[in-house]
C-alpha positions as CSV (number, residue, x, y, z in Angstrom):
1,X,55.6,10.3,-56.7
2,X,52.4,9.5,-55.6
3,X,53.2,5.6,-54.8
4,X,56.5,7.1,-52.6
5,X,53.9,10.2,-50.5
6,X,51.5,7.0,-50.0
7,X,54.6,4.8,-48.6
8,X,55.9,8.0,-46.6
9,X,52.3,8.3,-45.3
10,X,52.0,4.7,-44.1
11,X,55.8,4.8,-42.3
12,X,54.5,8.3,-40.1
13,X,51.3,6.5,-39.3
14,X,49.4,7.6,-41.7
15,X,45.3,7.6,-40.7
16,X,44.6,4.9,-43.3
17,X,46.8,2.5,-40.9
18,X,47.0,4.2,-37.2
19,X,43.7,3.0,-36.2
20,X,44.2,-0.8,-36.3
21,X,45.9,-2.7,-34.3
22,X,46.6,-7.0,-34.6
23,X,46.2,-8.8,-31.8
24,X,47.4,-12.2,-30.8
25,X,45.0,-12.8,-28.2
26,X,46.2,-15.8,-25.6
27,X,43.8,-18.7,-24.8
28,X,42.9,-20.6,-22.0
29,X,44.9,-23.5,-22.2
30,X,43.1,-27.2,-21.1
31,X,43.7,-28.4,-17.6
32,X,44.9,-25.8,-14.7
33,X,43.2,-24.7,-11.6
34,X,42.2,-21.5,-10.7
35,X,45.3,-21.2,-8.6
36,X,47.4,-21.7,-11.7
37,X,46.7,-22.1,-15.2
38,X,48.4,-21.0,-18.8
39,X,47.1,-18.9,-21.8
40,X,48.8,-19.9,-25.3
41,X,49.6,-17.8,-28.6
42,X,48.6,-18.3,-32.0
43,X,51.9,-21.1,-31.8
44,X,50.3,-23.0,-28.7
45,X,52.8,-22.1,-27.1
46,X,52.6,-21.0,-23.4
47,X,52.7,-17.1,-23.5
48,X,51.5,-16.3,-19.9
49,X,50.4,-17.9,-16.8
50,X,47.8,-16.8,-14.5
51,X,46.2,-17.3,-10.7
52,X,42.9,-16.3,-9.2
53,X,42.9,-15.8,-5.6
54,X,39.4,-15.0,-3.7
55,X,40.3,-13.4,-0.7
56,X,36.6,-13.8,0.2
57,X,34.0,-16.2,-1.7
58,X,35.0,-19.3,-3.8
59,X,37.1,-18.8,-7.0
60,X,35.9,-21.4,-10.0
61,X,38.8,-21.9,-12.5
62,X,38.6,-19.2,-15.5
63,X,37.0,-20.5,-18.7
64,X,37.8,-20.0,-22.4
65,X,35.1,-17.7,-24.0
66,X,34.4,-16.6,-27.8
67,X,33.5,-13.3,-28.7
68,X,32.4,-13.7,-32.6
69,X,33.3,-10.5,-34.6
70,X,29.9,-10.2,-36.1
71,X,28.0,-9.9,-32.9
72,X,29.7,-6.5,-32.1
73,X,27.3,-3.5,-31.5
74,X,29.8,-1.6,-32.2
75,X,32.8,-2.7,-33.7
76,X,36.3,-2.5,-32.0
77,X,39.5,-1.6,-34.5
78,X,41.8,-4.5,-32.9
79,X,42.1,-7.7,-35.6
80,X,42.6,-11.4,-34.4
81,X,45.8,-12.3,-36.0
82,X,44.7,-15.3,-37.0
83,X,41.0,-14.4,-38.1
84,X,42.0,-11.1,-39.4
85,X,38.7,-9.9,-38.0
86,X,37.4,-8.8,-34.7
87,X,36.9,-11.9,-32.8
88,X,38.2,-11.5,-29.1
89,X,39.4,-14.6,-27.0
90,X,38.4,-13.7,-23.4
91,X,38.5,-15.6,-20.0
92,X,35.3,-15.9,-17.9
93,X,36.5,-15.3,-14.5
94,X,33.7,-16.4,-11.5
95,X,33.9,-15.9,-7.8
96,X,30.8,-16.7,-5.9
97,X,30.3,-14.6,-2.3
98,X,30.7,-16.3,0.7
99,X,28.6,-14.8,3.6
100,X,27.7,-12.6,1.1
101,X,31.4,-10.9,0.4
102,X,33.0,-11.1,-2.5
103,X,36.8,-9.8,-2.9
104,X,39.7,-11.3,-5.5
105,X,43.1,-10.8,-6.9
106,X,43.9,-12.1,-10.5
107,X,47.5,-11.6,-11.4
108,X,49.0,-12.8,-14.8
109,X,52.3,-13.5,-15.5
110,X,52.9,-11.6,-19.2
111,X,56.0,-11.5,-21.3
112,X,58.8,-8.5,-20.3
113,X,59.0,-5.8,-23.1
114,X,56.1,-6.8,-24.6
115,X,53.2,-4.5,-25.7
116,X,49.9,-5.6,-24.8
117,X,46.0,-5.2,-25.8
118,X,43.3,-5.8,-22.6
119,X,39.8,-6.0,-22.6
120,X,37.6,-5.9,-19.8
121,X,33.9,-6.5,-19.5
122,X,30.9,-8.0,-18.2
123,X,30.7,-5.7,-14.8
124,X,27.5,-5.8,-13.9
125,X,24.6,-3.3,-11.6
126,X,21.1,-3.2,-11.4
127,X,18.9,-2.5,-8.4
128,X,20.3,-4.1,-5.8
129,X,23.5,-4.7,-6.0
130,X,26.9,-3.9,-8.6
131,X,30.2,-4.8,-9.2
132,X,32.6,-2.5,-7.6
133,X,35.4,-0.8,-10.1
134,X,38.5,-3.1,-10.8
135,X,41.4,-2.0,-10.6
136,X,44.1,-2.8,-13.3
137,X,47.7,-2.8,-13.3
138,X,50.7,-3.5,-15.5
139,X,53.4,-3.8,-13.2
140,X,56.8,-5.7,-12.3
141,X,59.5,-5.8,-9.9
142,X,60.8,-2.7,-11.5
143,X,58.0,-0.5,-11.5
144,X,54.8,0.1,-12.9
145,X,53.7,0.5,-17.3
146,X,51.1,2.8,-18.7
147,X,47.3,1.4,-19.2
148,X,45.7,3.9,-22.0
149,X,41.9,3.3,-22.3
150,X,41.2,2.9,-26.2
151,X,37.5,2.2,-26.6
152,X,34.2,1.1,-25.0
153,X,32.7,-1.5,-27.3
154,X,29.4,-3.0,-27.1
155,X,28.8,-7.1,-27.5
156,X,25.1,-9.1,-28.1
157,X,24.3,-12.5,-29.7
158,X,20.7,-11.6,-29.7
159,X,20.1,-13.3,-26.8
160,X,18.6,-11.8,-23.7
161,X,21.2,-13.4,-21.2
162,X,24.0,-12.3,-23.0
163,X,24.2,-8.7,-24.1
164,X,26.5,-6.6,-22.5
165,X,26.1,-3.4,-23.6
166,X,25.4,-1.5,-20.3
167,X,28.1,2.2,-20.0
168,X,31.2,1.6,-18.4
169,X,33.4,4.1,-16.7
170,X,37.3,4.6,-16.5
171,X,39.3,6.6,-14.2
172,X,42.6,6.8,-15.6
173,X,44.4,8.4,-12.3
174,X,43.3,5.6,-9.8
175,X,43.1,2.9,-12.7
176,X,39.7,2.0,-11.8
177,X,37.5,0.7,-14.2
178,X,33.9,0.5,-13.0
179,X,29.9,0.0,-13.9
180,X,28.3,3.1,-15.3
181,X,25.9,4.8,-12.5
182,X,22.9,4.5,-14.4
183,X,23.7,1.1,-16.0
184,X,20.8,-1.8,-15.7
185,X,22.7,-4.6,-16.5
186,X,26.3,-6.4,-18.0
187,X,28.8,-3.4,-18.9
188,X,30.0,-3.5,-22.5
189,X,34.0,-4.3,-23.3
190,X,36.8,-1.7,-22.3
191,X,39.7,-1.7,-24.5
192,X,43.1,-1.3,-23.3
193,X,46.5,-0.9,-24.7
194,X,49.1,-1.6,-22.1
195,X,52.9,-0.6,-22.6
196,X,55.9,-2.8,-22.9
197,X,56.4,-4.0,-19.0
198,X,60.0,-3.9,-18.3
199,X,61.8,-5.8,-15.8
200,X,61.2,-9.0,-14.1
201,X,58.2,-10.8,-13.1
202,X,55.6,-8.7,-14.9
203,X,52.4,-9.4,-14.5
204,X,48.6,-7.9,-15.2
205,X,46.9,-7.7,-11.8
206,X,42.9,-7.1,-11.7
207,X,42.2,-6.2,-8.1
208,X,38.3,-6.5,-7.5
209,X,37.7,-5.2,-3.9
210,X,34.2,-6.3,-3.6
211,X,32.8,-8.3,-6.8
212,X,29.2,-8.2,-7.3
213,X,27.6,-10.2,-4.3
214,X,24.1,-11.4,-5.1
215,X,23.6,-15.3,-6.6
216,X,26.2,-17.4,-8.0
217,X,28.5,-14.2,-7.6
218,X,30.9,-12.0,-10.1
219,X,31.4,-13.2,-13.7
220,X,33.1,-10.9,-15.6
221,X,35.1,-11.1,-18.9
222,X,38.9,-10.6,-19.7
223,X,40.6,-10.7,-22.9
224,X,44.8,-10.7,-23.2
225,X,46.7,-10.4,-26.3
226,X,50.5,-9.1,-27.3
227,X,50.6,-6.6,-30.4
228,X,51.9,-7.5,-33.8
229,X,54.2,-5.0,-34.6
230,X,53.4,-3.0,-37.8
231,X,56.1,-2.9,-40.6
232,X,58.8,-0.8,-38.8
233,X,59.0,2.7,-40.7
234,X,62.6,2.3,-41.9
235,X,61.5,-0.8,-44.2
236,X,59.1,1.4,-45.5
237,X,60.9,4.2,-46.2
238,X,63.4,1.5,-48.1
239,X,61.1,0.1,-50.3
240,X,59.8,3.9,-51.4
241,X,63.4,4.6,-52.2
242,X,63.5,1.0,-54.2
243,X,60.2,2.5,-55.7
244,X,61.6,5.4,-56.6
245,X,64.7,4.1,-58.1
246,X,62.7,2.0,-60.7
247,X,60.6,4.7,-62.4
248,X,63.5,7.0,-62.4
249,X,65.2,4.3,-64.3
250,X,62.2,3.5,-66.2
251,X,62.2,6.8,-66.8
């Protein structure tokens, strides 16, 4: 009885197995321009398409970026599907100011019924200037999908350019995600889990209303990635009863 109570446990959502979720995150795929370029799934296949528009500054095309699992401060429960670990494929998305303004749209195109993991990082503030909050949406011509903030995670590779490990703060009723007030530096990694987006033309939209405006600009760092789907309850609750079955007869 104790194999079945462990099944039954598992199909509920037991603790041993709610934490984690797999993650096929989509990467940047060669070629595009920031005014249209694809991500790809673990099949290399084309799973979303994306477009950066500055409304003020210059917008460089995004750029495929690695975050290794074992350089986590703090480590994240999502798993690469592939790696089975936490590595996170992000994009490195750069607008430099012009005339000192900065201000951009990024809208993906993401599959319909489909949930999703986001991550979002790299905002930065120090004495003189900061990135104001993004806002993030899951929407589509049908209306608008829940964005649940799962965790703030911190990222370093020991080296003194990139650690981003500075508080970040979420506002969950205006969708705003934003550098902490007293943070000196890159934010660490929000974590997001987005629900399925129904209807047509659904898209992720990261509104940044005024990006940070000193230098070569905003760079900050966002991750995409659908949700491998756990082993649906009823299976489980099949193979207890299978279980069952053969140490009864056993028996």
């Amino acid at each position: 009885m104790r194999t079945l109570a462990a099944i039954l446990c598992l199909a509920i959502g037991g603790p041993s197995h709610a934490a984690t979720i797999t993650v096929d995150w989509l990467v940047m795929q060669t070629g595009g321009t920031a005014a249209a370029f694809s991500l790809l799934n673990d099949a290399n296949a084309v799973a979303a398409s994306g477009s950066l528009m500055a409304i003020s500054g210059v917008a460089a095309k995004p750029s495929a970026q690695i975050f290794a699992a074992s350089n986590w401060i703090s480590q994240p429960v999502v798993l690469d599907s592939l790696s089975e670990d936490s590595t996170i494929s992000a994009l490195k998305v750069q607008v430099a100011p012009a005339l000192g303004l900065c201000n951009y749209l990024l809208d993906i195109g993401v599959p319909s019924h489909q949930a999703l993991v986001v991550v979002v990082g790299g905002l930065r503030r120090d004495s003189t200037s900061a990135t104001q909050g993004i806002v993030l949406e899951a929407v589509s011509d049908s209306g608008q999908s829940e964005v649940t903030l799962r965790s703030m995670n911190a990222w370093s590779n020991g080296s003194t350019t990139t650690i981003l490990d500075q508080s970040a703060l979420w506002d969950p009723l205006t969708q705003i995600l934003s550098a902490g007030t007293e943070a000196n530096g890159e934010s660490e990694f929000a974590f997001f889990e987005v629900g399925p987006i129904g209807g047509a033309n659904s898209r992720l939209r990261f509104s940044v209303p005024e990006g940070y405006n000193a230098g070569t600009g905003d760079a900050i760092f966002i991750g995409l990635g659908t949700v491998i789907p756990e082993p649906g309850g009823t299976v489980l609750l099949l193979l207890g009863g299978t279980v069952l079955l053969r140490r009864r007869r056993t028996a």
